[in-house]
C-alpha positions as CSV (number, residue, x, y, z in Angstrom):
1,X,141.0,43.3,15.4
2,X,140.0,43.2,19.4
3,X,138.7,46.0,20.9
4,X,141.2,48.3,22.8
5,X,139.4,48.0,26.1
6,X,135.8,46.9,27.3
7,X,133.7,48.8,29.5
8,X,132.1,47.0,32.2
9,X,129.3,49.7,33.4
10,X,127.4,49.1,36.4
11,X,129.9,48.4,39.3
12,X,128.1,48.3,42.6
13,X,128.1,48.8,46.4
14,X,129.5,44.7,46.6
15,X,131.8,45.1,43.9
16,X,135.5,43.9,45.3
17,X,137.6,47.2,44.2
18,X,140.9,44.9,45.3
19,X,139.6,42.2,42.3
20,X,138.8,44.8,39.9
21,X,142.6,46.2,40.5
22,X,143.6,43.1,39.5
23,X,141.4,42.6,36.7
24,X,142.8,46.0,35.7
25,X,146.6,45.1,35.6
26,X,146.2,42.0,32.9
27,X,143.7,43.6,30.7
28,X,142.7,47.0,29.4
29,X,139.5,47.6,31.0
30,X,137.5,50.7,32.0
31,X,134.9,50.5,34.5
32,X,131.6,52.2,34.4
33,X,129.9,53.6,37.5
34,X,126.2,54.7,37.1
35,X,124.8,57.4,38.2
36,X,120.7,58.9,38.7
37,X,119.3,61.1,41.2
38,X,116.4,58.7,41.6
39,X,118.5,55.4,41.9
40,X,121.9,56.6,43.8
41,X,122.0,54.3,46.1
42,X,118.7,52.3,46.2
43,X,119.0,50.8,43.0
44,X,121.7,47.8,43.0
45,X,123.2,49.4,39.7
46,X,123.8,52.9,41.0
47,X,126.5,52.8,44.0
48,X,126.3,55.4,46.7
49,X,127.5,56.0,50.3
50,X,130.9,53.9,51.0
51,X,130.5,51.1,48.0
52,X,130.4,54.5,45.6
53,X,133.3,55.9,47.6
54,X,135.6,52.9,47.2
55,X,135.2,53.0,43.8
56,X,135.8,56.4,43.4
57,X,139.3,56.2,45.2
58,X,140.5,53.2,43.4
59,X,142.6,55.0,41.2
60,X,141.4,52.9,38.1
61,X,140.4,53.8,34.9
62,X,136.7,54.9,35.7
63,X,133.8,56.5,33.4
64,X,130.5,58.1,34.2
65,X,127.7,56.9,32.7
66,X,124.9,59.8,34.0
67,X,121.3,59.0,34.0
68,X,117.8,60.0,34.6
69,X,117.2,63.7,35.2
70,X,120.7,64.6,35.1
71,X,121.2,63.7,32.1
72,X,117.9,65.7,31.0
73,X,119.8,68.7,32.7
74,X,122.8,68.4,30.7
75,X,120.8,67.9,27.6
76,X,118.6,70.8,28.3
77,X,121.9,73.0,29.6
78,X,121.2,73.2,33.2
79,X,123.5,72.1,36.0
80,X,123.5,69.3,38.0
81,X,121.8,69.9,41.1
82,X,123.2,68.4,44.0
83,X,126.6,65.9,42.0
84,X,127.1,63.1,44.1
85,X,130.7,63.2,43.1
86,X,133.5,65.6,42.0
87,X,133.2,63.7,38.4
88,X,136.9,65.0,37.5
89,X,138.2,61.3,38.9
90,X,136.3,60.3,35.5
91,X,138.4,60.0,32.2
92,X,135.4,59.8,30.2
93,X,131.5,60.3,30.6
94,X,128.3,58.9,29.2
95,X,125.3,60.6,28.9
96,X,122.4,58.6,28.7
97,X,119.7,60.4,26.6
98,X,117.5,59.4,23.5
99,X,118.6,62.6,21.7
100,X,121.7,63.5,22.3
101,X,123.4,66.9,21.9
102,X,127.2,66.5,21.8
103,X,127.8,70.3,22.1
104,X,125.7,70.3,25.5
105,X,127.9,66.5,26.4
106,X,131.2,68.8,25.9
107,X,130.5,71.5,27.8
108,X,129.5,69.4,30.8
109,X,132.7,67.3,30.4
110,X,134.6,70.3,29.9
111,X,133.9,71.8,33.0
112,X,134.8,69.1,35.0
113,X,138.2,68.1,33.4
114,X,136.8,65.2,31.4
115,X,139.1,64.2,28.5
116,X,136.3,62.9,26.5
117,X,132.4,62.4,26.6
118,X,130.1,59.6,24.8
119,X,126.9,59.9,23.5
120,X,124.6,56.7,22.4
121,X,123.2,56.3,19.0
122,X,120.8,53.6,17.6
123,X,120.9,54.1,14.4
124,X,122.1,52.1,11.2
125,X,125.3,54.2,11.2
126,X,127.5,56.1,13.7
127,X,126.9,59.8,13.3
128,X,128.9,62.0,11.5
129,X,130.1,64.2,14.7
130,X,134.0,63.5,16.2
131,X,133.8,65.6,19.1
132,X,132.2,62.9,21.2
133,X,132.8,59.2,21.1
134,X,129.7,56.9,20.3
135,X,128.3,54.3,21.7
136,X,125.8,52.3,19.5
137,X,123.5,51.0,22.0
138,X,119.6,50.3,21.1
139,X,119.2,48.3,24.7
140,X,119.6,51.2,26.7
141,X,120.9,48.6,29.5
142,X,118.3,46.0,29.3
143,X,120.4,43.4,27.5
144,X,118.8,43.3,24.1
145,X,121.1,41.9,21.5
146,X,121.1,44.1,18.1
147,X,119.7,41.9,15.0
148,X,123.0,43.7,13.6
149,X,125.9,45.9,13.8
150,X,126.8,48.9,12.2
151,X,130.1,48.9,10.2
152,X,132.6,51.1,11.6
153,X,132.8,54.2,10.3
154,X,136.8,54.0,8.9
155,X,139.6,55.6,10.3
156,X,141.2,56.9,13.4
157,X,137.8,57.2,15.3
158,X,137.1,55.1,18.2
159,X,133.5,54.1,18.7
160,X,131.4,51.7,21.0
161,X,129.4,48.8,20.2
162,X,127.0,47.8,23.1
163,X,123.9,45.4,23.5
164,X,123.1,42.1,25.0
165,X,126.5,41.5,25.3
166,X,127.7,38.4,27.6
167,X,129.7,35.8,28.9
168,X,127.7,33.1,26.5
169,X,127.4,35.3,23.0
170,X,130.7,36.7,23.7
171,X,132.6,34.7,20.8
172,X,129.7,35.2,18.5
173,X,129.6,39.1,18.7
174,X,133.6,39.3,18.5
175,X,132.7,37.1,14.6
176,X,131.6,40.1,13.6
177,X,133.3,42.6,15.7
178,X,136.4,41.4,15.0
179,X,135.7,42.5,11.1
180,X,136.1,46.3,11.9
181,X,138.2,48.4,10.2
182,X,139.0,50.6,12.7
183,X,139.5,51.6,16.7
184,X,136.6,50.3,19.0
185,X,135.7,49.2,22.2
186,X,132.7,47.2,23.5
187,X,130.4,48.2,26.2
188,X,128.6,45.6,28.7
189,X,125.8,46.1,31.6
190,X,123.3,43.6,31.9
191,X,125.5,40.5,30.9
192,X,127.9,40.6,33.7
193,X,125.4,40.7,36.3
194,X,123.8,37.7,38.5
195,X,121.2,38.1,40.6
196,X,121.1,41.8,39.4
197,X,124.5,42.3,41.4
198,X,128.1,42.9,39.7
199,X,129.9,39.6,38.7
200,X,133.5,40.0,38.5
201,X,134.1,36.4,36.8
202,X,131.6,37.1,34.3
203,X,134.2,40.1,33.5
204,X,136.8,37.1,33.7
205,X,135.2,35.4,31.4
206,X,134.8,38.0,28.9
207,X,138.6,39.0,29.3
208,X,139.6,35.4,28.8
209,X,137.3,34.8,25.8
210,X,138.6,37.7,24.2
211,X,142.1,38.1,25.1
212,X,143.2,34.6,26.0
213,X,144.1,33.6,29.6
214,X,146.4,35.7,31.3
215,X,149.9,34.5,32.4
């Protein structure tokens, strides 16, 4: 089984929104934009000023993946000081923590018109919890390939497999992938990046190796 979409996460300032469009309208892709109080902006991964602003208006499927000390505020049920964004233009967000609550993921989500939220696990097994969508991840965006993946937990649920992913394992991880019996998509950072800036034909690539060439 393929994955119903990938999510390429870490979109930046130089990321052609016109090339991601078209990306968008062959293959089911979501796009993940970054987001930290510490790196908006200066960091190549995290977008801000009017590279963040293109991508927010592109009217493409978009998720959040929040960072840093926001994401300690959600976890800790504070607010965001300061959002950078209205993060309603977001169909889905990630929050980035080592631990996790999905109750605390929810009510953020919720409160901004999110559909659904993701928290990461690294774990053997996907949690037991539905309310949020998980995203097995032990690289935490540094492009460290799992030793193994953890079977899919059955059913209707949709859940993420992330890690090391790239252009050159691609086939390799979809060996195994491709064994689950259920819903899933995969996530992918660090491999679609060169130079530490967004690649869009690494993205190609991926699509291509996954879904065939489009016509």
């Amino acid at each position: 089984m393929t994955p119903e979409f990938i999510t390429f996460a870490g979109v930046d300032n130089w990321t052609c929104v016109r090339a991601m469009a078209h990306l968008s309208s062959l293959y089911p892709i979501e796009w993940g934009v970054l987001f930290s109080p510490k790196r908006q902006g200066v960091d190549p991964r995290y977008p801000g000023g009017d590279g963040l602003s293109r991508i927010m208006w592109s009217n493409l499927r978009l998720s959040a993946h929040i960072c840093g000390d926001y994401s300690d505020a959600i976890m800790e049920g504070r607010d965001i000081e300061r959002p950078p964004v209205d993060f309603w233009y977001f169909k889905r967000c990630q929050i980035n923590h080592a631990a996790p609550v999905p109750a605390r993921i929810n009510y953020f989500r919720s409160g901004w018109g999110i559909k659904r939220g993701i928290a990461q696990c690294r774990g053997d097994e996907f949690p037991s919890d539905t309310s949020v969508d998980w995203l097995f991840d032990r690289s935490g965006g540094t492009g460290e390939t799992p030793t193994a993946w953890p079977m899919h937990p059955g059913g209707n649920r949709l859940v993420g497999y992330a890690g090391g992913i790239s252009p050159e394992n691609i086939r390799g991880v979809m060996s195994v992938l491709e064994q689950m019996p259920g819903r899933y998509w995969i996530d992918m950072e660090s491999g679609v990046r060169t130079d530490d800036r967004f690649d869009i034909e690494k993205c190609r690539a991926v699509r291509e190796a996954i879904y065939g060439a489009a016509r």
